[in-house]
N, C-alpha and C positions, 0 to 999 in steps of 0.2 A: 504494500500500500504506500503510496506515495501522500505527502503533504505539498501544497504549496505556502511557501511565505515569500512575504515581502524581506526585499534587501535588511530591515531595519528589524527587522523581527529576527532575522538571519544572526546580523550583528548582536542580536542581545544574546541569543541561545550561546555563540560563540563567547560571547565576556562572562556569560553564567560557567562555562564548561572550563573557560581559564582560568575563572575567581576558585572553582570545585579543585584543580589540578594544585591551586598553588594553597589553597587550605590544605590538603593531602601531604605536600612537602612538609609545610609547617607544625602540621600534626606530627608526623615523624622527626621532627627537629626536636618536640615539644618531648618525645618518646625514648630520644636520644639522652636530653638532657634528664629526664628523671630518671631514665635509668642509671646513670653517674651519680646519680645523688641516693639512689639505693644503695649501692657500691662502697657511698662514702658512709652512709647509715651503718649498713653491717659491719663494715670495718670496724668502728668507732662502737660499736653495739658489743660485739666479742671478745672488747679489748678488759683484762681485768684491771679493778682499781690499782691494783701494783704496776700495772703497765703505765697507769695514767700518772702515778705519784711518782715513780724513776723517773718519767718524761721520756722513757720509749712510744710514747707517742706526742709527732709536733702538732699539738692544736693548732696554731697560728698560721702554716701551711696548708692545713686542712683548709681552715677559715677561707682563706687568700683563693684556696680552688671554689669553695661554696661560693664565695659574693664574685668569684668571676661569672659562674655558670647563669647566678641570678644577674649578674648587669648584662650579658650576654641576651638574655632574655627579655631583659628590656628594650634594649637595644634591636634586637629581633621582632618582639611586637611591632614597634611604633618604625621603623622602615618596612615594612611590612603593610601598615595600616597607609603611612603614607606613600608608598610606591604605586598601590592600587587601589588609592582613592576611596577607601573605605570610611564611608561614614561613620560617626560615633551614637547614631541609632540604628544602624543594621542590623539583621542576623550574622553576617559576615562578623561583624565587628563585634557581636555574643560570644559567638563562637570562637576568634580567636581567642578574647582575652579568658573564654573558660579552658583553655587550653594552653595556654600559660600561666592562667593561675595554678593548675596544679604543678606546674614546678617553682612558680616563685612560694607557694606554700610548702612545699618541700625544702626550696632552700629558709625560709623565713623559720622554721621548727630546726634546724638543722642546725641554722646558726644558734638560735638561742640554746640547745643542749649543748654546743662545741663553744660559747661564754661560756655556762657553767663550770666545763670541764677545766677550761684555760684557768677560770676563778681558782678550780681544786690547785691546779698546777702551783699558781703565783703563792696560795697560801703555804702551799708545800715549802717554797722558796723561802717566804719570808720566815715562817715558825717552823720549819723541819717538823711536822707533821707527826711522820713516822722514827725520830731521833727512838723515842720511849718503848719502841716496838725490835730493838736490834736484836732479842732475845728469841725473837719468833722467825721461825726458818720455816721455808714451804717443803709441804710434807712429796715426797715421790709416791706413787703408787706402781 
């Protein structure tokens, strides 16, 4: 079955099919970056408080990777938004920003438990923490 349309009707179906292509990349940008930030979650998830109090793990590194990914994604929306002319009442414009919000809410949780941990860290530094605990040796199994 055939349809006919007009050139301009043509044209829209065409910028609907382009607007659909380049939501689809951006999705997978969006799929990209959270899944780095699971990555950086389990890491930091598995790590025991003795790891975190030595400072075998560098908070502040981690840190420097999260609020890249998050300005990343900012930076990623809003040329995005303005490259193709996306209105700030469209469905276009729903849709990307619910799809980067769940990675800027991933990095926004992410960052506040990676303070905390830095917090633990600085305290370790300033009051040796663990001086009073020199006595306790980790058991082998």
């Amino acid at each position: 079955m055939k349809i006919k349309v007009t050139e301009s009707q043509y044209n829209k179906i065409k910028l609907i099919k382009e607007n659909e292509e380049q939501i689809a990349k951006f999705k997978k940008l969006c799929d990209e970056k959270s899944a780095e930030l699971d990555k950086i979650y389990s890491k930091i998830t598995f790590e025991s408080v003795g790891d975190i109090l030595s400072m075998n793990l560098n908070i502040k590194n981690i840190g420097k990777i999260v609020y890249g990914i998050e300005d990343f994604m900012y930076k990623a929306k809003k040329q995005f938004m303005s490259m193709y002319g996306v209105d700030d009442d469209g469905e276009i414009e729903s849709a990307i920003y619910d799809m980067a919000e769940v990675v800027t809410d991933k990095a926004t949780n992410l960052t506040l438990i990676l303070d905390k941990l830095e917090d633990i860290q600085q305290y370790q530094e300033e009051f040796n923490l663990t001086a009073q605990f020199n006595n306790v040796k980790p058991l082998e199994i």
